[in-house]
N, C-alpha and C positions, 0 to 999 in steps of 0.2 A: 023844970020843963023838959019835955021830950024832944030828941033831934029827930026831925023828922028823915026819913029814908035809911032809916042807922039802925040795928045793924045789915047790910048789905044782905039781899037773898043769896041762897050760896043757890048757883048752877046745876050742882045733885039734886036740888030737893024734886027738880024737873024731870030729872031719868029717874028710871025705874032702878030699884035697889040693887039688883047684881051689878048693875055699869056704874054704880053711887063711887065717886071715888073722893072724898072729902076733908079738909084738917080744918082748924079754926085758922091757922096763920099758912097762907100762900107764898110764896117766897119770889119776888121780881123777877122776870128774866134777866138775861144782862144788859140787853136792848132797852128794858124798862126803868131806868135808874130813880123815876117818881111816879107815883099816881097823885096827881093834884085834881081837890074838890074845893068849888065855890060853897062857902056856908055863909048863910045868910041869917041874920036874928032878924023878927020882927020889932020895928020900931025904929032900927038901926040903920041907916042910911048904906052904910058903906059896907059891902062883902066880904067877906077874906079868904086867903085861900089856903089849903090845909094839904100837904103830904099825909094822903094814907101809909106811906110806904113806912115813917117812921115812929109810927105808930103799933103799939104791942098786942092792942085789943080795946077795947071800947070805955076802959076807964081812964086809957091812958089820954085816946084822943078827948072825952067828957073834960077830964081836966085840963086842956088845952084848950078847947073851946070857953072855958069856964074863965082861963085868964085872960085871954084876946075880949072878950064881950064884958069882962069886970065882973061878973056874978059869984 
C-alpha cells in the first residue's frame, strides 16, 4: 500500500529553475530539533506519530511505518 502525502513536495518545484535550490536530505535548524507527523492506517483505530527528522529517506521511514502497523 501507498502512504498517502509521502514523499513530501519539495518547495523548488514551485520556483522557477534559476532560484530552484534543492537536495533530497534538508538538514534541521537548530531550533528545529524534530518534525513530528501523525500517520494514520486505514482500519486502525489509533495514530501514531513519526519524527521525520530521523529518518534517511523514504525506505527508511516505509520500514518504520511497516513495523509500528505489523505489515
Amino acid at each position: 500500500s501507498q502512504i498517502v502525502g509521502w514523499p513530501p513536495v519539495k518547495s523548488c518545484m514551485n520556483s522557477p529553475p534559476e532560484e530552484a535550490v534543492c537536495s533530497s536530505w534538508v538538514e534541521p535548524r537548530e531550533e528545529e530539533s524534530s518534525t513530528y507527523v501523525k500517520v494514520n492506517m486505514e482500519g486502525v483505530a489509533i495514530g501514531r506519530k513519526v519524527d521525520l527528522n530521523i529518518h534517511q529517506g523514504y525506505h527508511t521511514l516505509l520500514n518504520t511505518l511497516a513495523d509500528m502497523f505489523g505489515e
